[in-house]
DOPABA-205566 format. One record per residue (C-alpha): residue in one letter; chain; y, z, x. Coordinates in steps of 0.001 Angstrom, whole numbers, plus 500000, padded with zeros to 6 digits. Layout:
BEGIN
 res chain     c2     c3     c1
   A     A      Y      Z      X
...
# end
This chain:
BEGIN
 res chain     c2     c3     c1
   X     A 798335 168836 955249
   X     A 798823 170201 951823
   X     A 801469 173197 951559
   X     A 801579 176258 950434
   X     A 802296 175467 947083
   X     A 799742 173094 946793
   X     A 797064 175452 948083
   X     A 797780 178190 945605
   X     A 797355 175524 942775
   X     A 794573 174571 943525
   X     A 793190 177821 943805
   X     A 794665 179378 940710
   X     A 792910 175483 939202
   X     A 789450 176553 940433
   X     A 790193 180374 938903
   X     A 791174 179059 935617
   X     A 787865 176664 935425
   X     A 785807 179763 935360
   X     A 787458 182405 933851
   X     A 785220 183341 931460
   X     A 782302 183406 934148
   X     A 784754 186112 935797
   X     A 785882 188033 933243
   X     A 782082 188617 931933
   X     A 781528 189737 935254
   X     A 783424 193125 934494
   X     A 782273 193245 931133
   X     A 778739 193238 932306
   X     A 779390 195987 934798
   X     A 781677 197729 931863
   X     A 778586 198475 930182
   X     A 775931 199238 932938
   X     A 778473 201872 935205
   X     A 777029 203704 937882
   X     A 778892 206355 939796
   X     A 779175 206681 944086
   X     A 776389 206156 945998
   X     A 774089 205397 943053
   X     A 775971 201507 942249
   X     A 772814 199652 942109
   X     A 772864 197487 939525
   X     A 776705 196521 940037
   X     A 775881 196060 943947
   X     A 772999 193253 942788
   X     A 774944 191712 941118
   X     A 778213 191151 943840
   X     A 775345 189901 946027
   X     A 773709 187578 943259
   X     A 777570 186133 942740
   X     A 778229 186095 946538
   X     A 774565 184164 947250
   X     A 775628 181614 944364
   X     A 779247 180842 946035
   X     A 777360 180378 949348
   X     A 779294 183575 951258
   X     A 777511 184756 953708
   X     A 776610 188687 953291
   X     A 775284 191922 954155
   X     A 774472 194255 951430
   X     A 773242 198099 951749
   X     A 776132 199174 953502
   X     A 776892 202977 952825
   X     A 773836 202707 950908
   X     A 775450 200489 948178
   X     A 778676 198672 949828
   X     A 778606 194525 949993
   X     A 780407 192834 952596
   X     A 781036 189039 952225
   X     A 782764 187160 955106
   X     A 784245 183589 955163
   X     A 785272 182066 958493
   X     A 788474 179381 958391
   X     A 786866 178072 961667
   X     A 790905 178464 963320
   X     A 791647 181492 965074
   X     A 793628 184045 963344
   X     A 793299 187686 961480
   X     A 790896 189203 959660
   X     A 792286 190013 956014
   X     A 789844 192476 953606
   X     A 790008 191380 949781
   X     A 788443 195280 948588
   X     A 787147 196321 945451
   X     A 785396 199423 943811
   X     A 781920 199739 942693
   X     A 782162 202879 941381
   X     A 782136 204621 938236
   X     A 783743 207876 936701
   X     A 781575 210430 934754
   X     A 783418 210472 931601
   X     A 780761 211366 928215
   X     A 782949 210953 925817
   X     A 784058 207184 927010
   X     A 783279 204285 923850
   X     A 781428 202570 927175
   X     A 779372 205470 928551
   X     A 775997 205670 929198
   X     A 773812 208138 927236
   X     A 772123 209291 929646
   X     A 774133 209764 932633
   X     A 777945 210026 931275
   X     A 778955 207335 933421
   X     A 781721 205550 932414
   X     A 784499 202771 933757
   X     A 787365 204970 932953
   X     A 789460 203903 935690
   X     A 789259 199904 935702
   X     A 786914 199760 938909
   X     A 784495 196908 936591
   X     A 788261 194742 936809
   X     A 788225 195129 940599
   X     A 785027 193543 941227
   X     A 785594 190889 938808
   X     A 789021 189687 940777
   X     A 787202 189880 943827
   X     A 784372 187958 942374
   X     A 787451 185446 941192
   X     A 789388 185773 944628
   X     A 786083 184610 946612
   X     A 785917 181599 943728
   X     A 789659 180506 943976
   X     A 789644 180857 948264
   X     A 786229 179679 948962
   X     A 787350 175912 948988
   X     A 786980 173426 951904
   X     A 790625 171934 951770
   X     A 791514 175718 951572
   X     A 790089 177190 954378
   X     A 790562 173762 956847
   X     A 794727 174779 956072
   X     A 794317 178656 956834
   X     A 794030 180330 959958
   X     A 791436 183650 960322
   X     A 788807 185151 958679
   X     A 788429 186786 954975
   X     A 786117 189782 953820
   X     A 784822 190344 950264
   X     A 784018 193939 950183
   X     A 782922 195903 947408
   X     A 783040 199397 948220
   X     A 781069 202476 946444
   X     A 782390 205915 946045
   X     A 786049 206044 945287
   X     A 786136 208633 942719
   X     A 785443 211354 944498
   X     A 783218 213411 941922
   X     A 779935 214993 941694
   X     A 780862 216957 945042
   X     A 777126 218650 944616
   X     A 775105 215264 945197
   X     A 777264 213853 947413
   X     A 776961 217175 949892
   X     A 773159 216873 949353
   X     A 773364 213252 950684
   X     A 775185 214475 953621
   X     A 772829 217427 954300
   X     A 769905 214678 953946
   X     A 771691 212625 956577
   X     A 771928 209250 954501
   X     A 775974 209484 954757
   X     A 778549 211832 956689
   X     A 781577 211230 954321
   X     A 781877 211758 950349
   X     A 783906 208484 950010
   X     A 782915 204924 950450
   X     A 785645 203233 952460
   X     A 785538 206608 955235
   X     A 781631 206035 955252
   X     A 782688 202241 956081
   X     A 785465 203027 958784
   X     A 782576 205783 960498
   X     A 780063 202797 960148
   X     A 782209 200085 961702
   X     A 782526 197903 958698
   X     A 786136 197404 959176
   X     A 786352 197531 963280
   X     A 786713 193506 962398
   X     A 789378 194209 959999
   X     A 793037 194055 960506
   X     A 794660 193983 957105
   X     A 793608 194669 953830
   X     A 794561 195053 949772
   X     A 793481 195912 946344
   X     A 794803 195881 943325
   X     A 793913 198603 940348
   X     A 794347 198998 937017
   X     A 797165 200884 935541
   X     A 798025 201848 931323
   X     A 801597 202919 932137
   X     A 803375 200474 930359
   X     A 807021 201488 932848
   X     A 804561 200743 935930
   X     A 804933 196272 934265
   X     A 801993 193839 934374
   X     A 801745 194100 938402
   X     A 802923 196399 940279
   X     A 804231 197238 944110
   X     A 803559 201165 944636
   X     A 804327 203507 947411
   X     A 802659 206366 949007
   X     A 799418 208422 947101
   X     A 798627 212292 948058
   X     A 795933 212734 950163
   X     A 793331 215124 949567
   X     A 790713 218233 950999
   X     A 787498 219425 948748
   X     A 786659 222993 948727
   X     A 783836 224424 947799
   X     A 783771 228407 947414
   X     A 781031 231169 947004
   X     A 781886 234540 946136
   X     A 779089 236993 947159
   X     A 779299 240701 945214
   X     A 776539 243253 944319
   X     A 774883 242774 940998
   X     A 774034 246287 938898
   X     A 773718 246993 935560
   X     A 777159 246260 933914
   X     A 777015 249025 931564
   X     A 774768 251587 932874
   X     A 776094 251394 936409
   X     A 779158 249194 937329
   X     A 780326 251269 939700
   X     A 777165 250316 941998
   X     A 778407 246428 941934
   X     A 780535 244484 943633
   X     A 782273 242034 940892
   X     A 782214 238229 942778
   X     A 783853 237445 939367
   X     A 786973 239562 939596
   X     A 787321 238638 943444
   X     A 787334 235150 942018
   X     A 789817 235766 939683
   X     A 792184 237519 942141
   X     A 791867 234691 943670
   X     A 793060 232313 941112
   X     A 795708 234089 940529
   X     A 796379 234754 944368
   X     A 796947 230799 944563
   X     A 799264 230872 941661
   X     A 801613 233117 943118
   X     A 802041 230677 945951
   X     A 802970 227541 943833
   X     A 806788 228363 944314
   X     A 806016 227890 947933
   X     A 805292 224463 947794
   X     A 807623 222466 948445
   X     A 808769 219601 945465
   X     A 808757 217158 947889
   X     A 804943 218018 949481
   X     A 803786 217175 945559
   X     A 801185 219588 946203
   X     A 798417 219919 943616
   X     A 795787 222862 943428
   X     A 793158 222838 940595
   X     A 790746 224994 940809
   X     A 787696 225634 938606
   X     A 784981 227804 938426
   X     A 781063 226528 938462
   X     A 779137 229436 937895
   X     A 780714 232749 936442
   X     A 777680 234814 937115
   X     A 773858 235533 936128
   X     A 773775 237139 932739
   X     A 776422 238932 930830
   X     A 774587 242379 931317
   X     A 774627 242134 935056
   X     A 778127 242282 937448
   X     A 778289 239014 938456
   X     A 777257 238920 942664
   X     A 777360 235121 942398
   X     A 780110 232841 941383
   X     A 780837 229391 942678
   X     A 784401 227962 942559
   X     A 785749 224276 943206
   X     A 788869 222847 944406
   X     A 790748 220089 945665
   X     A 793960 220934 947450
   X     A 796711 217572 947248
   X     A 799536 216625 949266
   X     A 802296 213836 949765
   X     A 801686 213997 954052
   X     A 798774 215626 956007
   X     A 801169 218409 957142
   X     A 802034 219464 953515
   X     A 797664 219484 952865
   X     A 797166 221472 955741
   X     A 799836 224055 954903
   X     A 798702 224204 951763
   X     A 795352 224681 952548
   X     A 795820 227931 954643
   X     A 797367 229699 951761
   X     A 794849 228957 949369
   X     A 792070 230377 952337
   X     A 794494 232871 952317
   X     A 794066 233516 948575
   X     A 790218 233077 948596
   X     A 790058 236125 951352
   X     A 792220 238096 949273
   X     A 790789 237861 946303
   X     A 786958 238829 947786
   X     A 788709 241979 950156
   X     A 790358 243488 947104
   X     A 786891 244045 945608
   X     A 785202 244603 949152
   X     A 783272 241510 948196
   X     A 782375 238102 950812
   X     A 783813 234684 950091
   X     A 782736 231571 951611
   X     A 784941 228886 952026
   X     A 783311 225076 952667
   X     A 786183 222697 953315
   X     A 785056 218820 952836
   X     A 787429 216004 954743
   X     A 788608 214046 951188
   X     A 791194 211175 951178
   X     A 794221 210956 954077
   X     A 797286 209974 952058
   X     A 798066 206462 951089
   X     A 800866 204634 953087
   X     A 801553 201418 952041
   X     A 802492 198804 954803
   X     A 806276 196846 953375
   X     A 806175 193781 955092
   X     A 802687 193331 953540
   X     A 804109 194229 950383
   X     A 807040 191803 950733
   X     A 804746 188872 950880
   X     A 802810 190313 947835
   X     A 806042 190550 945843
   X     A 807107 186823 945172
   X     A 803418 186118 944447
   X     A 803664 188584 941689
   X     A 806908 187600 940395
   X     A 805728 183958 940432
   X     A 802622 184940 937923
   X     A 804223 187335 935242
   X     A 808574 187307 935994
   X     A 810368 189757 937550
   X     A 811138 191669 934537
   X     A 807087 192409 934631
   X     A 806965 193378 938338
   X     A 807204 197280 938451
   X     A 807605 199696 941291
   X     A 806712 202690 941817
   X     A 807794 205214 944792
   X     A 804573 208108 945101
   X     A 801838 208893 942958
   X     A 800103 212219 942935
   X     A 796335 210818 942894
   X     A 794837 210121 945514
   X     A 792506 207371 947135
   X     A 790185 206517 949587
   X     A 792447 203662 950802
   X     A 794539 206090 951941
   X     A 791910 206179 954463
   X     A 792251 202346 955453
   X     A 796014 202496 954978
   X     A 796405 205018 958210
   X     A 794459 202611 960997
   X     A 795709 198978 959883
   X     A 798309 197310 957224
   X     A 797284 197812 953916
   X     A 798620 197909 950109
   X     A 797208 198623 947211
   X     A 799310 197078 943839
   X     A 798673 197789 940751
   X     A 798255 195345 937073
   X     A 798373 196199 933482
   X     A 796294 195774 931072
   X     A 795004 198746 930572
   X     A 795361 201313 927550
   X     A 795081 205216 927551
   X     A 794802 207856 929847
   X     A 792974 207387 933266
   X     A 789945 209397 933869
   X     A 789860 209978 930153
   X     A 787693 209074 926861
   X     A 790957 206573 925811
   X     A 791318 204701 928857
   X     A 789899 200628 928355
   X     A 790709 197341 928845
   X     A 793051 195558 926504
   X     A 794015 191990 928552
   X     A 791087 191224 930706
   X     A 793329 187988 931512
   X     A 795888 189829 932912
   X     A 793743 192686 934703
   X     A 790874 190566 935889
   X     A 792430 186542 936296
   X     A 795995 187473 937086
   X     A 795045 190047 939642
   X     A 792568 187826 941227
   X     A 795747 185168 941881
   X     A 797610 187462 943122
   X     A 795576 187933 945868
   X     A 794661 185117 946518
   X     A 798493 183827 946754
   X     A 799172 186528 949083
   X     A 796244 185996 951380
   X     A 797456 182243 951619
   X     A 800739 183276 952329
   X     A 799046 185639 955118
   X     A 796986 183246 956884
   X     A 798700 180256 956478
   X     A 800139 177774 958981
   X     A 798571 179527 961809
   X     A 798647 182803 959803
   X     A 802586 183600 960999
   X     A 803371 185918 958222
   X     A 799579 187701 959142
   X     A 800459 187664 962573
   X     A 803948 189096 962217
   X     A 802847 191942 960111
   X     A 800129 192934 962526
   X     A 803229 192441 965663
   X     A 805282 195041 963480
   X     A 802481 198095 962640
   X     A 802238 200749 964266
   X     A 799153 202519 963052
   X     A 798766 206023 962314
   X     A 796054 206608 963538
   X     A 792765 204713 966056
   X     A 789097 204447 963806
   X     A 788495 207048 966820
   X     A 791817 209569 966158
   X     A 790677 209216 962440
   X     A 787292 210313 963129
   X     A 788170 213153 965009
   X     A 790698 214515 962494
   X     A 788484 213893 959140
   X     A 785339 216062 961089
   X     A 787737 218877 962176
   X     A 788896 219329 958867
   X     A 785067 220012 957732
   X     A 785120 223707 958124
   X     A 782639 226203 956992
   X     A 783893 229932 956986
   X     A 782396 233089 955738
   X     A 784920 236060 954853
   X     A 783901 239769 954378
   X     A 786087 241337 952442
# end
């Protein structure tokens, strides 16, 4: 029986003999980005790489999700290898494309290449014969949560119920056979090392407003209208007199912006359209915060007797990483860069949809360098492919030997020790009452 040791070598051996086959495989998706629900292109070409390594798979899932699954043949856990189809929409990116502003401004192209290189270095006979369980390749659309408008028409059209990939998967069943998983993203803050353990993300709600006023002739007769505009900026302003009541530790965030100011600059504006998303370190602080910006919306459209509707979207629950999972992803990471690269990091104020995933089974979600410039932005690209692409792709693959060898103990201990937050069915129910549609007259 070959150890542990010997497994990861020859692992990281069959990484190494195609590295440039893996790396090109985020390159290529680099330049052809797609954002949610619309990852065509990149989801062809995770099942063209899965059919070549022989891994059985079902593609179509969530309208553009891939799910690969490997058997060990010895009873055990399920572990989920995930990564992110998705693009930003970012114009201004050096790798955007002209027509549709799409752009990898976040690293997802470096996710599906480690997976890609995670299926090469575990998908090996004398591998699998030592491990214990099962492992899923997914490649999930729809992290970013953007383009709010499209997505909602999806929803209305009944093609998906969520606006994020990996809820659209838990509502679908796609990880009912799941009972741990990780990812690892990108990251350009050099303090954050080459890999990185993190801690907890905010979670998230979408809001969608509508202010609804009188339009009239906005110099011959004002005083007929109703201005939606001014009850929208009451509003705005309404919200930022309750930022001293969030708390420091709730890292609430609250960024509103508004769609559509009105018709025509010589009409009172009876339509305006705002956006939000409303951020929080723990569902309590999100819901808290969430009332007060309602709160704000209502008084903004009764000071100027006009009607407000409020459309609140589920978005992302927060992300709570599971330690004992992270303690057998540690050593693997120190073992490929040195401690003095390993960072840690205790909460971030993004959030993500693994979040999601993170509140019904063990999950973590590391991070690796590479990267340069500022997420979501025009700067951010990939420097060290090697590093964001090979390295990441050992490190889990080290940690899902770890998880599943020798009868999977350290797999099966974790899962012994979690206590979800939350059943697929308890999640459910919580993400559809938070979809709330109310109309205010003010």
């Amino acid at each position: 029986m070959f150890s542990i040791e010997d497994l990861k070598q020859k692992a990281f051996q069959q990484i190494d003999s195609r590295v440039e086959e893996i790396i090109n495989i985020s390159k290529e998706i680099l330049v052809n980005p797609e954002p949610g629900f619309r990852e065509v292109k990149t989801s062809t070409l995770v099942s063209k790489k899965f059919a070549e390594l022989g891994i059985p798979f079902r593609s179509g899932l969530a309208l553009t999700g891939v799910k690969g699954e490997i058997s060990t043949d010895n009873p055990g856990p399920t572990l989920a290898l995930i990564g992110e189809l998705d693009s930003l929409i970012v114009n201004e990116h050096p790798f955007s494309d002209a027509e549709t502003g799409a752009a990898h401004a976040c690293g997802h192209h470096c996710q599906i290449g480690m997976l890609i290189g995670a299926a090469i270095g575990l998908n090996i006979p004398d591998i699998l014969s030592t491990l214990s369980g099962r492992l899923v390749f997914m490649a999930v659309p729809a992290e970013e949560y953007i383009e709010i408008e499209y997505r909602n028409s999806l929803r209305t059209d009944g093609k998906i119920e969520f606006l994020g990939g990996k809820p659209e998967l838990i509502k679908l069943g796609e990880f009912d056979d799941v009972d741990m998983a990780m990812m690892v993203h990108t990251t350009s803050t050099e303090s954050e090392g080459q890999l990185c353990l993190s801690g907890t993300n905010n979670g998230t709600v979408a809001k969608k407003i509508q202010f609804i006023g009188k339009g009239a002739h906005a110099g011959g007769s004002p005083h007929l209208g109703i201005n939606a505009l001014n009850a929208a900026s009451l509003a705005l302003s309404a919200i930022h007199y309750n930022r001293e009541t969030f708390k420091d530790d709730d890292t609430i965030r609250v960024h509103p912006i508004i769609t559509k100011g009105g018709e025509a600059v010589s009409a009172v504006p009876a339509d305006v359209r705002m956006e939000t998303f409303v951020r929080g370190k723990t569902i309590e602080a999100i819901l808290d915060a969430n009332a007060k910006v309602d709160r704000a919306l209502k008084a903004g459209a009764m000071a100027v007797g006009a009607t407000v509707n409020i459309q609140t979207i589920p978005g992302y629950l927060p992300l709570r990483q599971d330690p004992l999972l992270a303690e057998v992803y540690e050593p693997n990471a120190v073992s490929l860069v040195g401690k003095n690269n390993v960072g840690h990091i205790s909460h971030r104020t993004g959030s993500t949809d693994m979040g999601d995933v993170s509140n019904i089974m063990p999950a973590i979600h590391p991070y690796v360098g590479g990267a340069t410039g500022l997420g979501h932005g025009a700067t951010y690209v990939i420097e060290d492919y090697e590093l964001s692409v090979i390295t990441a792709a050992k490190s889990m693959v080290a940690t899902a030997i770890d998880l599943l060898y020798d009868g999977a103990i350290a797999g099966n201990r974790i899962l012994a020790n979690h206590r979800p937050h939350m059943t697929r069915s308890e999640y459910l129910t919580f993400m559809r009452n938070l979809d709330q549609d109310e109309t205010f007259k003010g």
